[in-house]
N, C-alpha and C positions, 0 to 999 in steps of 0.2 A: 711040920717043920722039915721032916726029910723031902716032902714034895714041893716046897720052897724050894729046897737045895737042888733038886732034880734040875726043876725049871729054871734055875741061873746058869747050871755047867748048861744046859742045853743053852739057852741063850749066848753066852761065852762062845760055844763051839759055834754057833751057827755064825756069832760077828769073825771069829777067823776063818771061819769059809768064804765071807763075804767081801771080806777089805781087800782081799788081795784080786777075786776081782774086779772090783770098782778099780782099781788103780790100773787093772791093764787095759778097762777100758776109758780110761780117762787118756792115756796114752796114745793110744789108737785113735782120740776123737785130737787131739792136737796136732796129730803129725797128718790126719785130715785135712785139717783147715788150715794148715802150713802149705798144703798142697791145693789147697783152692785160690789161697792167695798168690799162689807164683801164677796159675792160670791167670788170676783176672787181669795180672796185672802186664801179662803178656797180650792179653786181648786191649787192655788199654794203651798198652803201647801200636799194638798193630793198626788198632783206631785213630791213634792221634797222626800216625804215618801216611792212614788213609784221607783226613780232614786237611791234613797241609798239602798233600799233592792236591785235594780236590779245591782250595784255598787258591793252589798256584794255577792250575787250569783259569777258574774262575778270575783272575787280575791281569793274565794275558789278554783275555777275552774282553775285560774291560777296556783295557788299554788300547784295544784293535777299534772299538766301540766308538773311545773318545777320538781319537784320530780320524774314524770316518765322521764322527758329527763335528769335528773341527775343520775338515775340508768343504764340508757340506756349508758351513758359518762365514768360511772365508770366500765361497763362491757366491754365495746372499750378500754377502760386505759390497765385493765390487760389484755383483750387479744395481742392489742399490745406490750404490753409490755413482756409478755409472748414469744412472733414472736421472739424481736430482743436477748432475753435472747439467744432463738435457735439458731437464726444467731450468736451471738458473740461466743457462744461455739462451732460451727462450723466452722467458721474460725479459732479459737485458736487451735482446729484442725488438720485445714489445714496447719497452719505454723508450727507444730510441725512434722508432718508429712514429709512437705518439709525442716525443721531444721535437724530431723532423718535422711532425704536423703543428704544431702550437709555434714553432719560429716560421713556419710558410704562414699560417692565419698571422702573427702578428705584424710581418713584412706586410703581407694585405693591408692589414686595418693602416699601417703605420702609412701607407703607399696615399689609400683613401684620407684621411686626415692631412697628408702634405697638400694633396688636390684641392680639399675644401678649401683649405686657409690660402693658396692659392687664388681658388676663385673666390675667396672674401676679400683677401687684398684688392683683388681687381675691382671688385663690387665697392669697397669703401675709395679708389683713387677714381673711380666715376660717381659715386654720390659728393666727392668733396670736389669735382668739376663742376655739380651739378648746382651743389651750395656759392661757389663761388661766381656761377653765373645767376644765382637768384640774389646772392649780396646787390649784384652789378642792378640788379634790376629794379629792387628794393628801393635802393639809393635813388636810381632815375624816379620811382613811384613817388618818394619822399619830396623830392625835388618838385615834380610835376605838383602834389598834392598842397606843399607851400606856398606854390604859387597858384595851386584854386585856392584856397584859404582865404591869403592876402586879398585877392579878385575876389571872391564872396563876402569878406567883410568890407571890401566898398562899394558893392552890389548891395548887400544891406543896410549900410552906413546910408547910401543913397535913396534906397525905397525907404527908409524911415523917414528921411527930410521928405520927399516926397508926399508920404503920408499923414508926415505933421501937418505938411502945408495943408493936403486936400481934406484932411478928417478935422483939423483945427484942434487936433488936440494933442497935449505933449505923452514924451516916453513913460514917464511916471502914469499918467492917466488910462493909456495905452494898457497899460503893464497893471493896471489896476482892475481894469475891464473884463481883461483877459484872465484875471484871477476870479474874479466873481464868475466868472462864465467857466472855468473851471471846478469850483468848489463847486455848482449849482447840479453840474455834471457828477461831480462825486458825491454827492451828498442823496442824487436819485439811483446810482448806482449802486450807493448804501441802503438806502428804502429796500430796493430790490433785493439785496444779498441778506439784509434782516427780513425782509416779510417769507423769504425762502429759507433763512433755516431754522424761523420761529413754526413755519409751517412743519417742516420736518421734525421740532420736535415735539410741537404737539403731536404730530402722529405715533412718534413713540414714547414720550415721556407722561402725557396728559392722560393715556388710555393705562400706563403701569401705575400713575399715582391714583388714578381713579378704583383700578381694582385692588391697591390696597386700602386704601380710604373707606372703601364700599365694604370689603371684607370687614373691617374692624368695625365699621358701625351695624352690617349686622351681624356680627358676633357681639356685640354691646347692645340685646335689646333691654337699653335701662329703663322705666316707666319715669315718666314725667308727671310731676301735679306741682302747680305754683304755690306756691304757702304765701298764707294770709297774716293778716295781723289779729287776728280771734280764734279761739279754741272753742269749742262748745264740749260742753259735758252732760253726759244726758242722765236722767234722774228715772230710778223706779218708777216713782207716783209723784205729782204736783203737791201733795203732801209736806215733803220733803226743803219746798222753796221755805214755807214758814220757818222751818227749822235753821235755815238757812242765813236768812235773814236775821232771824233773833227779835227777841225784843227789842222794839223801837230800833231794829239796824243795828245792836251791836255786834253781832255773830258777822254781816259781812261786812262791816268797817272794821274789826279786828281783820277780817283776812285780805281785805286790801290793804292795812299800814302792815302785816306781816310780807306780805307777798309783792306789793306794788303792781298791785293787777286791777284792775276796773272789772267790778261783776256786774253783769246786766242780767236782771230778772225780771224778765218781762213775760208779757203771755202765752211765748211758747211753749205749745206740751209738752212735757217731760224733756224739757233740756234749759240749760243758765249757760250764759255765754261767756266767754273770759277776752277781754281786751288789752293787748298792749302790745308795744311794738319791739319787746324783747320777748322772740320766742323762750328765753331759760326762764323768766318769770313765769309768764303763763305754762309751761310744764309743770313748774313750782307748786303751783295753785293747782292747776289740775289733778294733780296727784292728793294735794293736800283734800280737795274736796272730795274724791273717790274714797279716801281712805276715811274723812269725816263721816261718810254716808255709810261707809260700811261697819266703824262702828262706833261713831260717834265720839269719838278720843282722839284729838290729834295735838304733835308738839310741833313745832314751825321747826325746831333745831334738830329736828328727827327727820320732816320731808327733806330739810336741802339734806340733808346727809344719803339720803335714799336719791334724791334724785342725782348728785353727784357719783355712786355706785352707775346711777344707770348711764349717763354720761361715760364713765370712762369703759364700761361692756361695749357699746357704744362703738368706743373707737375701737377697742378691741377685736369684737367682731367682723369689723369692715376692713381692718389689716390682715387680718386672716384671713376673710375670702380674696383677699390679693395674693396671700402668700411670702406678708412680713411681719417673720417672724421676731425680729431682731430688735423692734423700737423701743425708744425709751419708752418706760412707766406716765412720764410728763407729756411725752407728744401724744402717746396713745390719751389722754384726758383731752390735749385741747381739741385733739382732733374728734373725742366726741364730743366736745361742745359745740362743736360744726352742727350738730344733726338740729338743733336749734336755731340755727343761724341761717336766712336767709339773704342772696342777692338778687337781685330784680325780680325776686316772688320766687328763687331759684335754692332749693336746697342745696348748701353748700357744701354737707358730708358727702351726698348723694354724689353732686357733681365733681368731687374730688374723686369717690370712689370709680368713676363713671371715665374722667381724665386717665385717673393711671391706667384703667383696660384696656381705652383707646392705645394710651402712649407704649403700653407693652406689647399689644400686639403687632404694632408696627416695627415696634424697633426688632420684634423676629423678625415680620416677614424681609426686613433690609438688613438682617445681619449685624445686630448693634448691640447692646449692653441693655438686655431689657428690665433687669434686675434695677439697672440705675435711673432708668427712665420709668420704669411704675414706682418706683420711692419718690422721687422728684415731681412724677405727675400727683403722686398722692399728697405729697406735702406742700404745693404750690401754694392754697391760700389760708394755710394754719392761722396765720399773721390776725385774719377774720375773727377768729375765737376768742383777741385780748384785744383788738383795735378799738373797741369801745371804752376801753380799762385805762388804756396806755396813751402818750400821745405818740402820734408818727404814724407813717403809711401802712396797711395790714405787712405791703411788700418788706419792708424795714423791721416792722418788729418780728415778722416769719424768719428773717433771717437772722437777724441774733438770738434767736429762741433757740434754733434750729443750730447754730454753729457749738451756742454755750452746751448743748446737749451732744454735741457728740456728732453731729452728721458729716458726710464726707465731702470734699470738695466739689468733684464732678457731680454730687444731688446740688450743692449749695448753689452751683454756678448756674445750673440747670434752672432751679429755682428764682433765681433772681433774672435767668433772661424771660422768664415767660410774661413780659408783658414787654419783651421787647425794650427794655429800660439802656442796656446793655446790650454789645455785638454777642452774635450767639455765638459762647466759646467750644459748643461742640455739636456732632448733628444730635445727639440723644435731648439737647434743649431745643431744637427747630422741633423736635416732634412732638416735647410736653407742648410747647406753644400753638404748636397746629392742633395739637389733640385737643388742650381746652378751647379752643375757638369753633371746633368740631361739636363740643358742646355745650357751648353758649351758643350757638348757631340752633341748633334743632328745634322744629317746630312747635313753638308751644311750651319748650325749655324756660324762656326767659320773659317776664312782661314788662315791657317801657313803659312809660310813659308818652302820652301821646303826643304833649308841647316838647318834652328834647326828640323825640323823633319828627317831629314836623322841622323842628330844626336844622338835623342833621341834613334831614335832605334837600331843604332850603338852602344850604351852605355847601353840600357837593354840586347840587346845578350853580349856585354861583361861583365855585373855582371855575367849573366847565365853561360859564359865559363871560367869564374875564380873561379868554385870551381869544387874540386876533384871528377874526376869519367864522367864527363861532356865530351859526345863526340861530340853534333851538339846543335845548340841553331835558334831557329827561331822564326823573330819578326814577328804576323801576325796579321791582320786587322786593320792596321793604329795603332800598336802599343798597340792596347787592350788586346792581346793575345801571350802570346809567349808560342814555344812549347820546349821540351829541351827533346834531346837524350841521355841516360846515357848508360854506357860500365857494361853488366851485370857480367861482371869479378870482378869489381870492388863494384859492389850497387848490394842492396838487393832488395827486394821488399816492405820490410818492410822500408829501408834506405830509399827509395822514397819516403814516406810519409815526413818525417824530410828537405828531403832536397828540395821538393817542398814549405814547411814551412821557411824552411831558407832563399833561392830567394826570396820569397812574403816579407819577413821582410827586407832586404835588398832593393829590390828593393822601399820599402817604406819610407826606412830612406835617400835616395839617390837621386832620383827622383823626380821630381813633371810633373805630370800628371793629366788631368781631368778624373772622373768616376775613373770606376777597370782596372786593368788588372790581366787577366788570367793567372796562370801560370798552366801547365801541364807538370809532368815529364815521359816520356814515357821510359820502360824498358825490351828489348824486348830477349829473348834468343833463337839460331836458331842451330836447329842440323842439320846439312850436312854432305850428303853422296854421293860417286858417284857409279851405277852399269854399271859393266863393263862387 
């Protein structure tokens, strides 16, 4: 307790030994920085005195600055300005200069153009002296020339009475003479100008239509075989006839009243012959007896139905190797009933098929519609396939078949010209027409008869020997070519041109024939002598 007491009076005594100096040195530390303050602010003063005099040096110095780069600016001003003074008066100059020169060249040109029209006035008041003394002369020609006129037509007037007198014949006969002796003139001048440019074009037209012609036939190597009026069907074994025949003939008088076919069974080996002149019957039957033989069951209302399937494959197959794809259901049938059907021993599918390849190739090689000309060349003799059915031309009922179904006009027209019936309305029908006559023409294609062919050419030498002048007439190569002798007494040579022309026109209006025929007039004159 009492060393409690100690330690506080010591404490006590030691805080008043202490305050009193803390307070003298608080003192002493203000009246320090009272005195620090008056210094700095003497040094700030001293500074600011120094910054404004170095302030005022520094704005003199500018001042001296700007005034030398302003004398410097204003000496730059007028010497430039001084430069372009030069330059503009220079230039103004120079345009005067070249203003000077463009009025000296225009006075020039102006000087030259006064000269010319000058000497053009002069030049037109001597061409219009010139005119006026060719008026003067004109006039005197006129004058002079009326009066040859008037004197020539009594000069004429004169020699014609003179000539009536001495000739005995009058102005009209005269003047009639003179015309025949004329035309006779022209008419040989024209031999001449036609034999030269029929020559010319044979030279180039006969060798282009040849090597398309020739191209298209062989590129069409079609096979030919003339079709008959009998089928043969050949049998396993000789066997088979009895069976055939039937008891007492019923078995094949049943299939002649079904079939309308004529069976001949006679003693050839292994084959029975089918007769009749409608190839679809004898198919008919052929098929019926293949099928009899193979197994002994047959229905008549079964074969036509089969043989009509194969008919219309028929057509179908032969459109399609052409590449028409388009046909009615109806044409493609009649057109295989074609494959039955023959013309002068000439199968008719065949040569229809055979027509459109020609007629399509052609119509490429000449640039034509070949599309319309292989429909047209195929469908030419559809007509064929009902003309026994129907009455009327095959040509006629081909084309109302052919219109009722849908075909197009340029086929239709094509179609109906190819016999020529009709002017040909386009070239794509000149070519089905020349195509089928190209194969009706081929050798061995078609067989006549011998009596219309001894005919026909009996009746081409006698067009040839019914006109004047005509001494021998000859039909040659199967009627392609005839040749004709004329009496050079009578024909010219110039005449033989015309009347080679004249036969060819006749024999065209007269006739009918496949392809051309030739006509040649031959005119030959012979001088004979004898040494003795």
């Amino acid at each position: 307790m009492g060393s409690a007491a100690s330690i506080l009076s010591a404490v006590i005594a030691a805080g008043l030994v202490v305050i009193p100096a803390a307070l003298y040195l608080a003192s002493r530390a203000n009246s320090a920085r009272d005195r620090a303050d008056e210094r700095a602010t003497d040094e700030a003063r001293q500074g600011i005195k120094q910054l404004l005099a170095q302030a005022e040096l520094n704005t003199q110095a500018l001042l001296k600055q700007a005034e030398r780069d302003a004398d410097a600016l204003r000496k730059e001003a007028a010497i430039e300005a001084r430069e372009k003074a030069h330059t503009i008066a220079a230039e103004a100059d120079q345009r005067m200069r070249e203003r000077r020169e463009e009025m000296l060249a225009l006075e020039q040109q102006l000087a030259d153009k006064t000269r010319a029209l000058a000497d053009r006035l002069t030049a037109t008041d001597r061409l219009e002296q010139d005119l006026r003394g060719r008026e003067r002369a004109l006039a005197a020609r006129e004058e002079a020339v009326t009066a040859s006129a008037a004197r020539s037509e009594e000069l004429i007037a004169e020699r014609q009475r003179e000539l009536q007198r001495v000739a005995g014949l009058s102005a009209d006969e005269a003047r009639e003479l003179l015309l025949r002796q004329l035309e006779g003139e022209a008419r040989r001048d024209a031999a001449n100008m036609v034999k030269r440019l029929e020559t010319e074009a044979r030279e180039t037209a006969a060798v282009r239509a040849q090597e398309i012609v020739a191209d298209a036939i062989q590129r069409s190597a079609a096979e030919h075989a003339i079709e008959t009026t009998v089928s043969v069907v050949d049998l396993p074994s000789d066997d088979l006839k009895g069976r055939i025949i039937g008891r007492e003939g019923r078995n094949i008088r049943a299939l002649e009243t079904a079939t309308g076919v004529e069976l001949i069974v006679d003693d050839t080996p292994g084959a029975i012959i089918l007769s009749s002149f409608d190839p679809l019957r004898r198919e008919i039957a052929r098929q019926a007896i293949e099928r009899l033989i193979g197994d002994g069951r047959i229905h008549p209302a079964r074969i036509e139905e089969v043989v009509e399937e194969t008919v219309r494959r028929e057509g179908e197959a032969a459109a399609f190797e052409l590449g028409l794809y388009d046909l009615h259901p109806e044409v493609l049938r009649l057109m295989g009933r074609l494959k039955f059907r023959t013309s002068y021993g000439q199968n008719v599918l065949n040569h229809s098929k055979e027509v459109a390849f020609l007629a399509g190739i052609m119509a490429k090689e000449l640039g034509l519609n070949a599309h319309v000309s292989t429909r047209a060349a195929f469908l030419h003799d559809i007509g064929k396939a009902i003309d026994r059915d129907l009455q009327g031309t095959h040509l006629e009922l081909g084309l109302d078949f052919l219109r009722k179904h849908g075909e197009s006009e340029p086929v239709l027209q094509a179609v109906a010209a190819h016999h020529m019936d009709i002017d040909w309305p386009s070239v794509e029908a000149m070519i089905v027409q020349a195509a089928d006559a190209i194969s009706a023409a081929r050798p061995g294609a078609r067989r006549d008869i011998l009596e219309s062919y001894v005919k026909r050419l009996e009746k081409l030498e006698g067009i040839a020997d019914s006109f004047k002048g005509v001494s021998k007439a000859f039909a040659l190569q199967a009627g392609r070519e005839i040749r004709i002798l004329v009496e050079s007494d009578h024909i010219s040579d110039e005449e033989t041109v015309w009347l080679s022309k004249d036969i060819a026109r006749r024999i065209e209006n007269e006739l009918e024939y496949p392809g051309q025929i030739k006509v040649t007039v031959i005119r030959e004159t012979r001088a004979i002598d004898y040494a003795r």
